[in-house]
VOPA-578336 format. One record per residue: x negated, y negated, z negated of N, C-alpha, C, O, CB in turn. Coordinates in steps of 0.1 Angstrom, whole numbers, plus 2048, in hexadecimal, padded with zeros to 3 digits. Atoms other than C-alpha are relative to their C-alpha. Glycine has a CB too. Layout:
BEGIN
XYZXYZXYZXYZXYZ
...
This chain:
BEGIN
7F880C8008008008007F77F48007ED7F47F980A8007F4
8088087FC7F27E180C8027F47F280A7F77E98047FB811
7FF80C80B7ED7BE7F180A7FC8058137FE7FD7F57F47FD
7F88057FD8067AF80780F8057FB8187FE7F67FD7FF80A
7F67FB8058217C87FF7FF8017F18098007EB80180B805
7FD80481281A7C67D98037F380380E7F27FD7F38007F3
7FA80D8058217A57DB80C7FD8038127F47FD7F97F5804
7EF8018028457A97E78018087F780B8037F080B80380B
7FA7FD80D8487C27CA8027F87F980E7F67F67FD8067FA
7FF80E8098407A67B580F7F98018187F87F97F67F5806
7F680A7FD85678F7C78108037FF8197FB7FE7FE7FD80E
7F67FB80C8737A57BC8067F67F68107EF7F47FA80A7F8
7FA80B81187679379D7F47F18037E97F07FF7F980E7E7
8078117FD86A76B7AA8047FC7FC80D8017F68007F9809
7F880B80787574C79C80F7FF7FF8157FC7F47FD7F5807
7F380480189674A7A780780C7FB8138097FB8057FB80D
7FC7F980589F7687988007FB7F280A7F97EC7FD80A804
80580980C88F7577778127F77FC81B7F97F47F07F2808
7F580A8018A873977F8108047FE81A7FD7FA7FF7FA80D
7F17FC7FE8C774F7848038047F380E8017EF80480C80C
7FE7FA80E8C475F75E7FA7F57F87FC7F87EC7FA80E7FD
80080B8078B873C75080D7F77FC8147F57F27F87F8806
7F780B8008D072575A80A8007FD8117F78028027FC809
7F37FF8088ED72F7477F87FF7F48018017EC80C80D802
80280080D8DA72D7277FB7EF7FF7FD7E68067F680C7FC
80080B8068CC7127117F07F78057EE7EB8038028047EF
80E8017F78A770E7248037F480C80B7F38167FD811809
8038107F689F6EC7367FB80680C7F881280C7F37F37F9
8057FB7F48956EE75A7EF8007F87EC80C7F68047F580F
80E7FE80786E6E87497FE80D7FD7F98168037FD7F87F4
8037F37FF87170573880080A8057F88128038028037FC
7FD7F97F68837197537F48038067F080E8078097FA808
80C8027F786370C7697F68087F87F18107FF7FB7EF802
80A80080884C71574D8008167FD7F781C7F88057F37F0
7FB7F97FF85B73874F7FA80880D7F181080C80A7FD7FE
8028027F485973A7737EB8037FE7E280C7FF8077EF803
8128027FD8347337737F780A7F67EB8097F47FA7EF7FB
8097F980782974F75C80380F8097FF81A8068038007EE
7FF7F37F68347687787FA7FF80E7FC80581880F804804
8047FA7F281C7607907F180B7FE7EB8118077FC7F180C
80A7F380280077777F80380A7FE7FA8137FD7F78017F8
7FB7F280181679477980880780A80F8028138098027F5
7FA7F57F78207B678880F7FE7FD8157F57F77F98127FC
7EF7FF7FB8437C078F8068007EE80C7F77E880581380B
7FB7FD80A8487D176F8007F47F28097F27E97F980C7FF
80180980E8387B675680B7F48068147F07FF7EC7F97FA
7F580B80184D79A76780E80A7FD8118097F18027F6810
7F37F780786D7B17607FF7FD7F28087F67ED800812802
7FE7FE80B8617B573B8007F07FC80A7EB7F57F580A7FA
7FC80E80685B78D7378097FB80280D7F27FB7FB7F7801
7F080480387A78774180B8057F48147FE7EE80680480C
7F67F780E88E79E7277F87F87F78007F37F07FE8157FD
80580480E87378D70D8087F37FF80F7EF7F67EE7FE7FD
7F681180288276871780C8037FE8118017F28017F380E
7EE8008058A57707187FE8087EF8038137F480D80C80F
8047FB80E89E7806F28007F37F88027F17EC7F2809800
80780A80B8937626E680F7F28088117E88017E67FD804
7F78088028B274D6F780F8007FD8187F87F97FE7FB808
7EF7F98028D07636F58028037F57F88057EF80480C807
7FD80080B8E47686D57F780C7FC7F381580380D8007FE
8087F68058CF77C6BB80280E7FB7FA8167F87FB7FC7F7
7F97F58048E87976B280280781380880481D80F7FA7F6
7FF7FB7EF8E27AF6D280F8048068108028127F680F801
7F77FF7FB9077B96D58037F280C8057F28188078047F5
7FB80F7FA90D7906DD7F77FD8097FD7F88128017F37F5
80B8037FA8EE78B6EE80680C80F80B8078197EE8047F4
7FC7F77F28F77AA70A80B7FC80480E80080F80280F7FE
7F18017FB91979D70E8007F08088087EA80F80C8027F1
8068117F990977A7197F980680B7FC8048177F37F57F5
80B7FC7F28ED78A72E80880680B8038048167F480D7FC
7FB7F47F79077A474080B7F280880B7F081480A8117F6
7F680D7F99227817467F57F780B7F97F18158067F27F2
8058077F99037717547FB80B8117F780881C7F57F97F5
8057FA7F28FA78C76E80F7FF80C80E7FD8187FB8127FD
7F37FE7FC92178E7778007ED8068057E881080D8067F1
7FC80C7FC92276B77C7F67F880B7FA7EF8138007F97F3
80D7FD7F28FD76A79280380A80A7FD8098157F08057FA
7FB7F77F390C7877A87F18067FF7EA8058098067F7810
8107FA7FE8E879879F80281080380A8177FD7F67FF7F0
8037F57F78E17B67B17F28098037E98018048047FA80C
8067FD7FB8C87CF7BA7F28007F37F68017E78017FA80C
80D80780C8A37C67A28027F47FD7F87EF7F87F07FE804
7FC80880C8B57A97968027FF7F48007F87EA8077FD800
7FD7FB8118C07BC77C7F78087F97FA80E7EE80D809800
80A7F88088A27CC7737FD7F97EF7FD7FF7E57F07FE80A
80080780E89E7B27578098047F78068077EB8027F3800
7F77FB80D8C17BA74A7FE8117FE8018187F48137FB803
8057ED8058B87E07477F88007F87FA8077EF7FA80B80A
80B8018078957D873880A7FB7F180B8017E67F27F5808
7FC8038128A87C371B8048097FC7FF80D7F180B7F57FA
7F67F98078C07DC7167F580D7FA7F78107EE80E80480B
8057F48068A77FB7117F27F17F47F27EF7E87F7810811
80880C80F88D7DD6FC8078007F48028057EA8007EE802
7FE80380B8A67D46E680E8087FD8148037F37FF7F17FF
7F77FF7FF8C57E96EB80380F7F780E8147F78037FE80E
8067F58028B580A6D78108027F681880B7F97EE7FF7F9
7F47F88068D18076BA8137FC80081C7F97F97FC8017F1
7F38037FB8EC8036CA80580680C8087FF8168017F2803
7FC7F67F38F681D6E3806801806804805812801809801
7F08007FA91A81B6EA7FD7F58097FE7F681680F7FC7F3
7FD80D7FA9177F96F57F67FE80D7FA7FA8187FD7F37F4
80A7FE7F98F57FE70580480980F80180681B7F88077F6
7FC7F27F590281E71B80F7F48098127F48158098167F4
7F18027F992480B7237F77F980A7F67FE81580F7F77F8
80980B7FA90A7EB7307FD80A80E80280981A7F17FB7F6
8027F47F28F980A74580380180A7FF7FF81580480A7FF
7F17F67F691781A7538007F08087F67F080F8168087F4
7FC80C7FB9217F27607F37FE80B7F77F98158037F57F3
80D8057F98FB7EC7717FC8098077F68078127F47FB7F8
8087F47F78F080E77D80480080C7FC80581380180E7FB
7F68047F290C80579D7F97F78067F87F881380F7F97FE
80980C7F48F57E77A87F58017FD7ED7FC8048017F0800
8128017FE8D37F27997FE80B7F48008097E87F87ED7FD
7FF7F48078CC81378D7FD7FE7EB7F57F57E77F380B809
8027FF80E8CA8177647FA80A7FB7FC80C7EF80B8007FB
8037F47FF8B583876A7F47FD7F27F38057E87FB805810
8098008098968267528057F87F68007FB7EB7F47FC805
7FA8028108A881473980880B7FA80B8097EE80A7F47FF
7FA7F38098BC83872E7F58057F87F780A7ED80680D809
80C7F78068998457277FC8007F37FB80A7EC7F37FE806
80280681189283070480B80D7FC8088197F98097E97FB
7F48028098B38376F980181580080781C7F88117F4809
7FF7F08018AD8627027F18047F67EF80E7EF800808815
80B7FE80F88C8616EC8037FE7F57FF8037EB7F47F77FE
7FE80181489A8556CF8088077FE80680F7F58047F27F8
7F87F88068BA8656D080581080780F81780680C7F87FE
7FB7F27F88BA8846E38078078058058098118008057FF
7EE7F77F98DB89B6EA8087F57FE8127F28068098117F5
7F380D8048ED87E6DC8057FC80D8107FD8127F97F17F7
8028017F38E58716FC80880280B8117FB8107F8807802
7FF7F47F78E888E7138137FE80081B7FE8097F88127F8
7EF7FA80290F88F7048077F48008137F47FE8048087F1
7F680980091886F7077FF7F980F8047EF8127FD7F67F2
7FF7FF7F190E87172E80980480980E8008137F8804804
7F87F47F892089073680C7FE80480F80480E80280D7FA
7F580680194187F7348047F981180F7F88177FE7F67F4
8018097F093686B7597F980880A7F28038137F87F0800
8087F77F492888E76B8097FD80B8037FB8167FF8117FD
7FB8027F394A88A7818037F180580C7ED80C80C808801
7F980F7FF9498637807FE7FF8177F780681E7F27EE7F3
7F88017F39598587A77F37FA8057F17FC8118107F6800
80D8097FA9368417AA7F68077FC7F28087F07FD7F17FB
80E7FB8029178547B57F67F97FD7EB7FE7FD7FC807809
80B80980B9048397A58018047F27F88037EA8037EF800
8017FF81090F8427877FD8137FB7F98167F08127FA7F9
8017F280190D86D78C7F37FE8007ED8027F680780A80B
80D7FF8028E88657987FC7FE7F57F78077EE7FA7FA806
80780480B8DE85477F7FE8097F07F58087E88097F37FE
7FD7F98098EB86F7667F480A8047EE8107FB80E8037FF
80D7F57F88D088777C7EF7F67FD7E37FB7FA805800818
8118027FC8B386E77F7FD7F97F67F17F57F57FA7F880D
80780980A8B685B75E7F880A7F57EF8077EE80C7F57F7
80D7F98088AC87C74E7F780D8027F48177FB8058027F3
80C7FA7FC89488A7657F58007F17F47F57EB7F97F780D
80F80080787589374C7F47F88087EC7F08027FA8117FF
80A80B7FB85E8817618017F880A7FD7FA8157F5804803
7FA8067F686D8687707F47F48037EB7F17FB80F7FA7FD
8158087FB84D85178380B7F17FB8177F07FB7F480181D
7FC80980585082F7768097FA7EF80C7F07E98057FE80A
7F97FE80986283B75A7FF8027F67F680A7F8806804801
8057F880E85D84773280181080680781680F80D7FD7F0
8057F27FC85086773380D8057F680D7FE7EC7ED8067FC
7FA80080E87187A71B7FE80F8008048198058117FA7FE
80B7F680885989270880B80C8008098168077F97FA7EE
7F57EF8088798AD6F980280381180480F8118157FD7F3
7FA7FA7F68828B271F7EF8078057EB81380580B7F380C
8097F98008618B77277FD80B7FC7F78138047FC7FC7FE
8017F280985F8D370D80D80B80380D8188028017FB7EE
7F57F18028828E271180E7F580C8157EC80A8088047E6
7F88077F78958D772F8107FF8048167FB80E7FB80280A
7F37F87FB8B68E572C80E7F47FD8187F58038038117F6
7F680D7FB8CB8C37268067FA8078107F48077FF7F9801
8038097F68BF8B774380B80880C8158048137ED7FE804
7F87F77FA8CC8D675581180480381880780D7FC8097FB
7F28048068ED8D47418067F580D80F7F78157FE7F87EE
7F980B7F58F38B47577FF8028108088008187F97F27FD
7FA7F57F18E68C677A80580980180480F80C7FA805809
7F67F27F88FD8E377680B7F380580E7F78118098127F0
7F58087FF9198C477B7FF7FB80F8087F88178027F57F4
80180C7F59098B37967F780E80D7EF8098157F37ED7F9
8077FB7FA8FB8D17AA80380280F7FB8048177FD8097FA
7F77FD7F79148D67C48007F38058037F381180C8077FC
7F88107FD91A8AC7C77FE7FF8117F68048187F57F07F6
8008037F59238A07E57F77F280A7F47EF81680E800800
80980A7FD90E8827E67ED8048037E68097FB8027F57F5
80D7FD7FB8EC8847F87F47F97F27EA7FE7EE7FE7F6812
8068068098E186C7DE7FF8037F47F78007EB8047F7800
8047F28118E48847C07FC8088037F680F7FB80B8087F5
8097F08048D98A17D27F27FC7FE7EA8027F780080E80D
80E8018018B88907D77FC8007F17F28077EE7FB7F3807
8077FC80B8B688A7B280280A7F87FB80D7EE8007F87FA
7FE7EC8088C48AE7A67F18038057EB8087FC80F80F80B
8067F67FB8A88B97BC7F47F57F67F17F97EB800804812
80E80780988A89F7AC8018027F67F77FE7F07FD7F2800
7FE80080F8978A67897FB8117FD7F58157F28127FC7FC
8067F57FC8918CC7957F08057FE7EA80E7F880380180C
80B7FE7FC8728C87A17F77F97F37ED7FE7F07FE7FC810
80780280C8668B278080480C7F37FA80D7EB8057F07FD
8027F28048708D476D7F98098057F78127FE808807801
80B7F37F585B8E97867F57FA7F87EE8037F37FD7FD817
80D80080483F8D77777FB8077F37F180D7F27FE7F37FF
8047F580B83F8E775780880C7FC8068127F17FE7FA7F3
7FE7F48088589037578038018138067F981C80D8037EF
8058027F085391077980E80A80581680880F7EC809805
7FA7F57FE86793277580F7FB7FB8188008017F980E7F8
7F080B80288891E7698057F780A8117F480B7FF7F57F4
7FB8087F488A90978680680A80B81180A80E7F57F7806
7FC7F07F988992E79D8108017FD81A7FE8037F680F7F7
7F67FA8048A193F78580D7F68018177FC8057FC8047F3
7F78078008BA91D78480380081280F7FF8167FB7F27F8
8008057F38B691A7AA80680F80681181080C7EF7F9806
7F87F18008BE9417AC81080A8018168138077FD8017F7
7EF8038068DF93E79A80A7F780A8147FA8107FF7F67F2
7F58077F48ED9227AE7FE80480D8088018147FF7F1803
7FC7FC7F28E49327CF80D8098008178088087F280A808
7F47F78048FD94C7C280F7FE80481780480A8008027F3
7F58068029169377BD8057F080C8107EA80A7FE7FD7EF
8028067F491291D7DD80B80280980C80B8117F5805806
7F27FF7F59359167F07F78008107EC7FA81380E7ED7FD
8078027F492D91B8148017F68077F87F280E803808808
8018117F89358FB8217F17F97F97ED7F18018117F27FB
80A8058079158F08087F28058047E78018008028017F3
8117FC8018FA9068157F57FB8047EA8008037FD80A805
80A8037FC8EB8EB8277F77F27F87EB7EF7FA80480180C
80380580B8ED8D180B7F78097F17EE8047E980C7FC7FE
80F7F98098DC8ED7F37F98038057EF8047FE7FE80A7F9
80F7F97FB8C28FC80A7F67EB7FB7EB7E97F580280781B
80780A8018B98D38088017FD7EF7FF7F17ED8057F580A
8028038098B98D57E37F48087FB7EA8047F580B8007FB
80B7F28058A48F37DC7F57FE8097EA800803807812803
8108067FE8888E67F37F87F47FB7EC7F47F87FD7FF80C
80080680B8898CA7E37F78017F47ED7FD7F08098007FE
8047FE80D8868D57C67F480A7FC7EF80A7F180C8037F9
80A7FA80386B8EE7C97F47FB80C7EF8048138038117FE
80A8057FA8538D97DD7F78027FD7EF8088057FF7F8801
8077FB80983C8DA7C07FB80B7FE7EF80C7FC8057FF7F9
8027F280183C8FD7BD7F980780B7EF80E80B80D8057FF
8037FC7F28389057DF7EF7F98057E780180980E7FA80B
80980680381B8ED7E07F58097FA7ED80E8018047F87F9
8057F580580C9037C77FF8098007F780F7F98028037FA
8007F67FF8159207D680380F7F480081B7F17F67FE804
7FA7F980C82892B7BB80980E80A80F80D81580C7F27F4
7FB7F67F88359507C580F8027FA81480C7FF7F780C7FF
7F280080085894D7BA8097F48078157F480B8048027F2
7F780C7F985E92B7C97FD8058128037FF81B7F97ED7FA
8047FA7F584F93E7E880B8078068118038117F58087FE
7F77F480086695A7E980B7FB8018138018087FF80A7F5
7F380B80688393F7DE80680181580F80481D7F87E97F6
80080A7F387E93180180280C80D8088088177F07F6802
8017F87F287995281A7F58068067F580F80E8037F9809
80D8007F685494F8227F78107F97F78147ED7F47EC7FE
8037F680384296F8257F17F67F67EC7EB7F77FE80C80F
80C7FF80E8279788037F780980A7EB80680B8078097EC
80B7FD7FA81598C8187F57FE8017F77F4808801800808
8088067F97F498481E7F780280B7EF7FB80E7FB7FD7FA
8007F97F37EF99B83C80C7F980F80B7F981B8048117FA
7F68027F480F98E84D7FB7F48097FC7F481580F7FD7FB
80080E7FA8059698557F08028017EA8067F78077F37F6
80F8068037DD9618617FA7F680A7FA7F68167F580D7FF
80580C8007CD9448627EF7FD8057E57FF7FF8027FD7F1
80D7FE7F97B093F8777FA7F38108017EE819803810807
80480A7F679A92788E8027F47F880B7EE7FC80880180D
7FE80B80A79990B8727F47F68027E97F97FD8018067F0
80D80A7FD7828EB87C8067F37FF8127EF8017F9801810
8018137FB7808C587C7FB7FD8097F480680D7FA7F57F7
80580C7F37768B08957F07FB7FB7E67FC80280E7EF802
8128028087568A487C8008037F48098097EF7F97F07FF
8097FF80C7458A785E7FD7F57F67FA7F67EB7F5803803
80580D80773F88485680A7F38058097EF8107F07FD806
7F88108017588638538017FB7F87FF7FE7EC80D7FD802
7FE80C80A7608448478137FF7FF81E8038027F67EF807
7EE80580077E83283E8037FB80A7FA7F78118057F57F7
7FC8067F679382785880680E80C81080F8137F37F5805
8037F57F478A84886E80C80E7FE81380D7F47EB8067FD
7FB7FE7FD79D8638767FC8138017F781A80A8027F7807
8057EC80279988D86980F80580981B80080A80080B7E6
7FB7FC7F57A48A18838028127F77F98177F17F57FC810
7FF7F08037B08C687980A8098068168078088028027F2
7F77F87F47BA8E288D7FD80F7F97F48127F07FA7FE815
8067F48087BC90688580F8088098168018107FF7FF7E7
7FA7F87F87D492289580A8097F58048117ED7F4808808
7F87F38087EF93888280980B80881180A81280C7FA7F6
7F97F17FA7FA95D88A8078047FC8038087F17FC809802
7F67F48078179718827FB80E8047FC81380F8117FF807
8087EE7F880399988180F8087FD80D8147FC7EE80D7F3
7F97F88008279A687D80C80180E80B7FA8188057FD7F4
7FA8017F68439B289280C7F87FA8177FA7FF80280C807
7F480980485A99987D8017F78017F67F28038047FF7F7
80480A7FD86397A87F7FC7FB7F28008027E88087FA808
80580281085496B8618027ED8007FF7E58097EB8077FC
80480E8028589498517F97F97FA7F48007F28057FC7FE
80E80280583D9348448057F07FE80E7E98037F180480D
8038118038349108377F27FE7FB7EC8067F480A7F97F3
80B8027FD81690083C7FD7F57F98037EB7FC7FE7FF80D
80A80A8048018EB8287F37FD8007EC8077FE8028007F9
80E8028007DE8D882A7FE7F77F48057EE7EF7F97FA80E
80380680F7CB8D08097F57F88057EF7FC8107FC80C7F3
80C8088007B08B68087FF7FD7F18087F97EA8007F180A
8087FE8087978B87ED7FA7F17FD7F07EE8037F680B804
8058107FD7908917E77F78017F27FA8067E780E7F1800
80980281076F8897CC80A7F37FB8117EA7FE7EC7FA802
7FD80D8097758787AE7F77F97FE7EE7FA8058038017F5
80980A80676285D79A7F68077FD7EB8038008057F87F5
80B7FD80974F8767887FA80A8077F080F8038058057F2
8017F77FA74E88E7A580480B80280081380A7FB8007FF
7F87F08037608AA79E80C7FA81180E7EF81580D8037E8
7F98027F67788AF7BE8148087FB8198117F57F480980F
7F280180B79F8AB7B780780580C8037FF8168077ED7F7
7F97FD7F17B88BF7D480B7F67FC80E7F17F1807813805
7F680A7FC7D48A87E080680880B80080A8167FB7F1804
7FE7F97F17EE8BE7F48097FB80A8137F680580380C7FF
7F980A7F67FE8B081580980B80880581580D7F67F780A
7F97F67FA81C8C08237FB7FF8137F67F58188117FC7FD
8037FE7F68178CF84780980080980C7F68107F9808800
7FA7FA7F382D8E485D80A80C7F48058117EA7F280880E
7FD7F48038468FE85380D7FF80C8127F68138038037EF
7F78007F385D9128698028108008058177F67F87F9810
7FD7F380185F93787A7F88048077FA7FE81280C805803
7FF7F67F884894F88C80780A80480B8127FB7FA8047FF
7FD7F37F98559688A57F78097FB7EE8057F47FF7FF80F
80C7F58018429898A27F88018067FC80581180180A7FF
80E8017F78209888AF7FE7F57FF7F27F37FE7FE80580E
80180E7FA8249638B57F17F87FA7EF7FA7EE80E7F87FB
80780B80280694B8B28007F38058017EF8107F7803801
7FE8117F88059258B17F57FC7FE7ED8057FC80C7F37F9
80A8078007ED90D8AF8017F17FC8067E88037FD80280B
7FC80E80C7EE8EE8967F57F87FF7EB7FD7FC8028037EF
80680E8027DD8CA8978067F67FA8107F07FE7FD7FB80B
7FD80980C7DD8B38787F77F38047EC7F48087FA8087F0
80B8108047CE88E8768077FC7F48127FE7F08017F080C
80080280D7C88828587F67F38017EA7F18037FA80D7F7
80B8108007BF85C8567FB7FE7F98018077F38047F37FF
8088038087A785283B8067EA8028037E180A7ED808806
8018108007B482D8338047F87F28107FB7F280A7F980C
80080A80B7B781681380E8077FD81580A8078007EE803
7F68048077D481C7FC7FF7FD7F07F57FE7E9808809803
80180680F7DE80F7D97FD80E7F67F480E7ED8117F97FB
8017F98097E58337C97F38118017F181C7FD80F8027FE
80B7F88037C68417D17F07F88017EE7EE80780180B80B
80B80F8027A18327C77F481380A7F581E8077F97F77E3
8057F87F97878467E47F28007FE7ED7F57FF8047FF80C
80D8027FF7648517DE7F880780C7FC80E8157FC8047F5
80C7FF7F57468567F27FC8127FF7FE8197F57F07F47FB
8047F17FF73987B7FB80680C80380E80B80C7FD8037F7
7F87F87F774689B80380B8037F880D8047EC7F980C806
7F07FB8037688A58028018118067F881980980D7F480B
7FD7F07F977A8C780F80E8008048177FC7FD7FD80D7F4
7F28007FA7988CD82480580C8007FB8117FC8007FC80D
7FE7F97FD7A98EE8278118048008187FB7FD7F78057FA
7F47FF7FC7CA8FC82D80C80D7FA80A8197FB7FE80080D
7F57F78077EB90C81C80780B80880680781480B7F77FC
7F57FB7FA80292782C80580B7F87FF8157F57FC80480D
7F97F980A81A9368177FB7FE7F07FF8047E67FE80E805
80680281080592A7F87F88087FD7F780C7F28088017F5
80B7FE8057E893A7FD7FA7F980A7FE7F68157FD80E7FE
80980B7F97CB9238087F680A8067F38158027F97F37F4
8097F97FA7B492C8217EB7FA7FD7E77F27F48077FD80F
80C80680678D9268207FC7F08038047E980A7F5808805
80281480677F8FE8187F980080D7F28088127F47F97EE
80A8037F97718EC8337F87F37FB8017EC7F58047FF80D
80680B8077578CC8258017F780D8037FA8187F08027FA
80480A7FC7538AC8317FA7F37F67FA7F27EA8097FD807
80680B80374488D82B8077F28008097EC80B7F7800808
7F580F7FC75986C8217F57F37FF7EC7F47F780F7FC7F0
80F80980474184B82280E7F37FE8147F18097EC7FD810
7FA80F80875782B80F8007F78048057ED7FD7FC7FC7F5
């Protein structure tokens, strides 16, 4: 991601957003300005949080009265979208004992701007409490509000509190996708399936077994809405080459059926900017047709040198029997934010079915 594009994250939350949650309160244009001008050195997230700190310090001090001001003033700005990021931040800041009021706020914002990371506070401290005072809006009419019941308590939701007990024992979370598993909105299956696949990370054989069960039970008009949940959701896995999320899917375990051969780059040695070239050949040795998914790993150094895989989806699909194809990858080498690149050799090599084939090296120069 380029500086330029951070800086419209930023710009998300700019002045005039500032202006639109001032100017109903007791704050002079100076201070407004004064406000204003402490958001041009912060990221996305810290201007979000200094906004929740000012309105704290102008809105009434009793938080029931104070939310019921903040929520009139968004209604009355027509705020929309990461406008309302601020009013979500107050509400999980200061909204901890007060839940009823807190969740109703929620339920009202999650329609114009999800409420997935302000639920998170409020599922650390109080836990099933939670969970049971969600379940009530599994069939609510607005899939803004079903998602949200899916993605506010993903275990690791990115950008989000990490919430430790799900982590450890996930079956809450589950509780709320048996409701939503079937949903008809595209926009909850994606997060049934990411809430899935953040369980794959630490209980691997529960995601299988859950994913198992509902194939069972799968109206036929849905099989093509779950086939897109269950890959989804064992991306991870598959990745890994985990052998039940393998098997989940179709693709021969074999390691005689599928082979992998003729594996080269183009060089040995690049820089940034330049352009790894990888080709390599796959065979079906059976008379079946077999199905397969293809991945290539790159081995990138770290700081300290040790070499870290990163894996990149490829190709998946069907051999005929006997069939052989022939596969060509590019792989740009160019600047981004969430990766820092060092100098020396690396290693490329390639997935099929989740077992990796042998490493090839190269050379990255910075």
């Amino acid at each position: 991601m380029s500086e330029e594009n951070q800086n419209a994250f930023k710009l998300w939350i700019s002045g005039d957003v500032v202006k639109k949650y001032f100017k109903h309160t007791k704050l002079s244009k100076k201070e407004i300005d004064a406000i204003i001008k402490k958001l041009s050195s912060l990221e996305l997230k810290a201007r979000v949080q200094l906004i929740a700190r000012e309105l704290k310090d102008v809105l009434p001090e009793h938080y029931p009265h104070a939310l019921k001001e903040l929520l009139q003033i968004t209604r009355k700005e027509n705020l929309k979208s990461f406008e309302l990021w601020p009013t979500t931040e107050f509400i999980q800041m200061y909204g901890l004992d007060y839940t009823d009021r807190s969740l109703e706020a929620m339920y009202e914002l999650t329609s114009k701007f999800t409420a997935e990371f302000s639920i998170r506070p409020f599922i650390n401290k109080y836990g099933h409490q939670i969970y049971d005072k969600l379940l009530p809006w599994k069939q609510d009419q607005n899939e803004h509000i079903r998602r949200w019941l899916s993605e506010g308590t993903r275990p690791r939701l990115p950008w989000g509190e990490k919430l430790h007990a799900a982590v450890k024992d996930p079956k809450k979370g589950l509780e709320i996708l048996e409701h939503l598993k079937f949903d008809p909105s595209l926009y909850v299956r994606k997060s049934v399936a990411n809430h899935l696949n953040d369980i794959a990370k630490d209980h691997p054989e529960l995601v299988v077994s859950t994913l198992l069960k509902w194939q069972k039970q799968v109206p036929k008009n849905y099989l093509k809405e779950f086939n897109f949940i269950s890959n989804r959701a064992l991306r991870t896995l598959i990745k890994d080459g985990h052998e039940g999320a393998l098997q989940f899917t179709g693709v021969a375990l074999d390691k005689k059926s599928i082979k992998c051969s003729q594996l080269t780059i183009n060089k040995n040695k690049f820089k940034m900017g330049e352009k790894l070239e990888l080709n390599f050949s796959v065979q079906n040795k059976t008379k079946e047709n077999l199905k397969y998914i293809i991945d290539y790993v790159i081995y990138f150094k770290k700081a300290n040198g040790d070499l870290s895989p990163k894996v990149f989806k490829l190709k998946t699909g069907t051999l005929k029997a006997f069939e052989k194809i022939n596969i060509t990858k590019n792989h740009n080498f160019k600047p981004i934010t969430t990766r820092k690149f060092y100098p020396g050799e690396h290693q490329i090599s390639v997935k099929i079915n989740g077992r990796e084939t042998e490493k090839l090296s190269f050379n990255l120069r910075v």
